[in-house]
N, C-alpha and C positions, 0 to 999 in steps of 0.2 A: 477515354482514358483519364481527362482530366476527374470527370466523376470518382469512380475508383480509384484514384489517388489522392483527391479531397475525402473521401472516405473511409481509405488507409490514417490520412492523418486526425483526422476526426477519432476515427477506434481507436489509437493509438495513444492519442491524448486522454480518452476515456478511460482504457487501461494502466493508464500510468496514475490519473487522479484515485481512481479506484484501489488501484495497488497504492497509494500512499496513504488511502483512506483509511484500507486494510488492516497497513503494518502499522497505522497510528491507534489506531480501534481495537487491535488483535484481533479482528475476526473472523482474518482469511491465512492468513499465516501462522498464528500464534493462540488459536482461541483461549479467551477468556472470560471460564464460567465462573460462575459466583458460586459462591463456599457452600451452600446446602446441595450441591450438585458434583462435587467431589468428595464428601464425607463419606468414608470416615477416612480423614487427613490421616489421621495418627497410622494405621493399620493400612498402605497400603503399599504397593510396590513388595521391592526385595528383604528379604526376612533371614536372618539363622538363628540358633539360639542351641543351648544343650539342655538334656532332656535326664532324670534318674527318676526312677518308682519300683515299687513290686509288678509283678507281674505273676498269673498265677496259672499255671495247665494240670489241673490236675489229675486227667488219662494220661498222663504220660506220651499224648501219640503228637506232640512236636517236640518235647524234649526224651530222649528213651534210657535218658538214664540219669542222674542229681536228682534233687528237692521237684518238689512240684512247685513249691511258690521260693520266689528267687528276687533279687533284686537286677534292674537293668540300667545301666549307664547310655548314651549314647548323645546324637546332636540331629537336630532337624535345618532344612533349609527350605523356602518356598519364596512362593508369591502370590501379594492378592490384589484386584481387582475391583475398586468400586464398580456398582452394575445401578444401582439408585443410591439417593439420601440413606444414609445408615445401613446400606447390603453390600457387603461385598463376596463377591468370590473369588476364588481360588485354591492352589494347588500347593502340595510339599509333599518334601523326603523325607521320611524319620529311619534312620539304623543307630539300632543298639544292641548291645549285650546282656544277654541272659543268663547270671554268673551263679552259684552256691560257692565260689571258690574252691569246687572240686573236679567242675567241668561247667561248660557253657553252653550255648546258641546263639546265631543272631537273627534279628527281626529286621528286617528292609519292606517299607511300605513304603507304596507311593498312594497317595490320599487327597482326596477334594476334598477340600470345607467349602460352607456356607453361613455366613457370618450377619450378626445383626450388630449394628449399635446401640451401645446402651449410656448416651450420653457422648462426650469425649475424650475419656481415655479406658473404657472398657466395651471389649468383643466379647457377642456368646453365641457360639458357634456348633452348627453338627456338623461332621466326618465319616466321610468313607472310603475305602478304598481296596486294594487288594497287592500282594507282594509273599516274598519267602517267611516263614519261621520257621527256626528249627530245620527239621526232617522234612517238610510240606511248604505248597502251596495254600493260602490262605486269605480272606478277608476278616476286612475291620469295618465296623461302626460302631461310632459313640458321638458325645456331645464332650463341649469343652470352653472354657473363658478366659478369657486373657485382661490384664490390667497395669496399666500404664505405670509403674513406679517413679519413673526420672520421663524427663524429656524425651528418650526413644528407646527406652527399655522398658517390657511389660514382663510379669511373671506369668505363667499357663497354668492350669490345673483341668487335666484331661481324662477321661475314664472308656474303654473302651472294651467291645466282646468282641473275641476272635473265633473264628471257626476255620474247619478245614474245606480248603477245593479240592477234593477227588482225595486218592490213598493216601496212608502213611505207609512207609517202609514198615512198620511192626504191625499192620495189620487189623490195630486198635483203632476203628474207625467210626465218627463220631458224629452224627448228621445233621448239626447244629452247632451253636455254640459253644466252646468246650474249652476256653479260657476267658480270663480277659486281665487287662492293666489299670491301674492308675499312676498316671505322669506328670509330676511337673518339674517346668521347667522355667529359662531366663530367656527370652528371644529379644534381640537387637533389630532395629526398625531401620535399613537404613534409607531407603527411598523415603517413607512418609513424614509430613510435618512432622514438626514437634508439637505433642500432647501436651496438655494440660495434666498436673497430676493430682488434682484436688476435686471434688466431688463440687456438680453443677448445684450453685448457691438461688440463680431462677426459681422461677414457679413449679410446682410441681404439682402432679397429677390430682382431682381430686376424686378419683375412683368411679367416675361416672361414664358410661357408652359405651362400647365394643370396645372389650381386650382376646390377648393372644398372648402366649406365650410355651416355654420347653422347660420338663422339669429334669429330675433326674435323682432316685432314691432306691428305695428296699420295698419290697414285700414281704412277709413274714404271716406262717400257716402255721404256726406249732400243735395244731390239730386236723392238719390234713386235709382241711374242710373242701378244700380247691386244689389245692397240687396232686398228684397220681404217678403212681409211679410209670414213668415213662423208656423202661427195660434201662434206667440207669440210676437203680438207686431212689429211696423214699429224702427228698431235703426238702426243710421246712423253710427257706427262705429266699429270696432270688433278688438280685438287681434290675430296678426299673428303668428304665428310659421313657419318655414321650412328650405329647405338647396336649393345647387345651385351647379352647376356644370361650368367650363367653360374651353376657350383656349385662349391666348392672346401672340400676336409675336410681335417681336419688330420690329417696321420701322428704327431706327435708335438709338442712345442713347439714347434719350429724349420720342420719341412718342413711343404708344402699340395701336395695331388695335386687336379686341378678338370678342367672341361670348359665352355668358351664357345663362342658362337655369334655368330657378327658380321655384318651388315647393314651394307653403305653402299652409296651412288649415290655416282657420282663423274662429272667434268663439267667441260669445259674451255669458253675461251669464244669458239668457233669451230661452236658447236651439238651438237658430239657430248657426246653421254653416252651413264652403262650404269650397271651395278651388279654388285658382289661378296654373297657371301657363304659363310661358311668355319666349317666345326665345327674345333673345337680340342682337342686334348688340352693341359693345363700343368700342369708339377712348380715348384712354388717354396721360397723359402727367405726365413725371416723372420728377419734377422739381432739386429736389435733392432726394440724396440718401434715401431709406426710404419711400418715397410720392408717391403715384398716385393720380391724380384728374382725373375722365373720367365721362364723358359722354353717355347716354344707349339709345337705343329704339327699338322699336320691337313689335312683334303681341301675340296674346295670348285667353286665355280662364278666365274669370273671371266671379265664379259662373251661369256657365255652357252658358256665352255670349260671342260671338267673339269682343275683346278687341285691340286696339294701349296702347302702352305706351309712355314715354321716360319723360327723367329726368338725375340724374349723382349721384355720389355719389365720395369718400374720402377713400382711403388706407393709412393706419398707418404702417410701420413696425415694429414691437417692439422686436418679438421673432423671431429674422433668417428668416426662412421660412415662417411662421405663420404673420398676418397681423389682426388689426382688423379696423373695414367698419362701416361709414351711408353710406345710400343711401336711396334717395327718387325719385319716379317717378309718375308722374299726367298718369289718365288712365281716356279712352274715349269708347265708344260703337263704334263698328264701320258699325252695322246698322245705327247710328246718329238717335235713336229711342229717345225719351225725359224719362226723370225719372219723378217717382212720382209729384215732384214738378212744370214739366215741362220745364223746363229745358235742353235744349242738348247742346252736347262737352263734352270735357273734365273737367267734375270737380271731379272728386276722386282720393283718395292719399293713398300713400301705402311707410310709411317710416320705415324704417327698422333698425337696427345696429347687426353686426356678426364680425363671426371670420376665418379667410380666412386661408387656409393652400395652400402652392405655392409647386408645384412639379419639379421646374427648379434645 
């Protein structure tokens, strides 16, 4: 007994030095990580904010009677999750009104994102989800950004394709994409730090190693070269979404020789869609700090046709690492088969603007 009771006081003492070591340490009570393992500060926890954009359906089969393209009012709420350094995820609400001021709808979604950092006080993030519009059940995806104005206010600017789940009431059924919005809004931070609202004055990227990044633009066929009509209509243009991968070495201080790879769905909102994707070769040149201009081209798959490209595009560095890009490039058949209008070569365009993350 005495043993077992010298060794009650013993553990006893042990647990109590440990527990004071703990609550002095933070490391058993209170943990305390260090700041690149809670980023992004700014963007996490509790969120609301109000939301107004156009919105556009133009079958008529969520809205069955007003305008096809409308303006929407409404407000979102959520919450996000650091998961690493600059990821977070998370979840929200968005409902809004769908007005011509002659009649309405509403849109209720419930939505994931997934969100990268770009620096410390801007999110760029892709969305999904599924909820009511209109007459129907429906999903959403698209991409979207957010940027810190004040100390816990960002503004959003969101774009997104809607389609139908299962019928509509009118029977106008559409088995794709067959709307979509652009929203922004004003969202209040109220769990996360306070942000910084000025652009990181650090070193920044010098365009060399393994990047990544999500864009988000237009297509355009004003000769038919690639689009077909798909039982909904001949249209020459469609909204892109996608991301890219690439590698870029440096020749010297000034030039970069690389290679990307681009991925997008693109999607108009008449049901059709398809998807591109394109290897590239690019020479660029880094004039000053900060800058790339380069040059692209390369072979490819555009809606399911063997495709050339080339064209160039523009790096920004603003947040260290993180860069954001136009880029535009003219794309050719390279059966040299004619389009619709008869026409062959190169006449289709594909320009884009993203957000580059550099891994040097």
């Amino acid at each position: 007994m005495r043993n077992w009771a010298g060794a009650g006081v013993v553990l006893a003492a042990a647990l109590g030095v440990t527990g004071a070591s703990a609550q002095d340490n933070a490391l058993y009570f209170s943990p305390d990580l260090v700041a690149e393992f809670t980023a992004p500060s700014a963007f996490e926890g509790l969120y609301a904010g109000v939301l107004i954009g156009p919105i556009s359906a133009r079958k008529n089969n969520f809205n069955t009677v007003g305008a096809d393209i409308r303006g929407e009012l409404g407000g979102v709420v959520g919450w996000n999750q650091p998961i690493a350094p600059g990821v977070i995820i998370g979840g929200e609400l968005q409902g809004t009104v769908a007005t011509d001021f002659s009649s309405a709808y509403l849109r209720l979604m419930a939505l994931a994102r997934l969100g990268f950092a770009a620096g410390d006080n801007t999110l760029v993030y892709l969305l999904g989800g599924a909820g009511r519009m209109g007459e129907s059940w429906a999903f959403e995806a698209g991409i979207g950004t957010e940027v810190m104005v004040t100390p816990n206010m960002a503004l959003r600017l969101e774009a997104a394709g809607i389609g139908q789940l299962g019928p509509v009431p009118n029977g106008n059924n559409i088995p794709a994409v067959s709307a979509m919005r652009i929203t922004s809004g004003a969202i209040w931070q109220f769990d996360g730090a306070p942000a910084a609202t000025s652009f990181n004055t650090g070193p920044v990227t010098d365009f060399t190693g393994f990047h990544a990044g999500i864009n988000i633009g237009g297509l355009t066929d004003p000769q038919f070269n690639f689009f077909d009509d798909y039982g909904w209509g001949w249209h020459l243009s469609r909204f892109e979404m996608g991301g890219f991968a690439g590698y870029d070495h440096a020749l010297n201080n000034m030039f970069r020789a690389g290679v990307e790879v681009q991925l997008g769905v693109n999607y108009d909102t008449s049901g059709d869609a398809g998807f591109d994707v394109l290897a590239l070769g690019r020479l660029g040149v880094v004039p000053t700090q900060g800058v790339h201009a380069y040059a692209a081209g390369g072979l490819g798959l555009v809606e399911g046709q063997g495709a050339y490209a080339f064209g160039g595009g523009v790096e920004y560095a603003l947040w260290g690492n993180a860069s954001v890009r136009g880029e535009a490039l003219i794309l050719g058949r390279l059966d040299g088969a004619p389009g619709l209008t008869g026409v062959t070569g190169p006449s289709t365009s594909k320009v884009t603007i993203g957000t580059v993350w550099h891994f040097d």
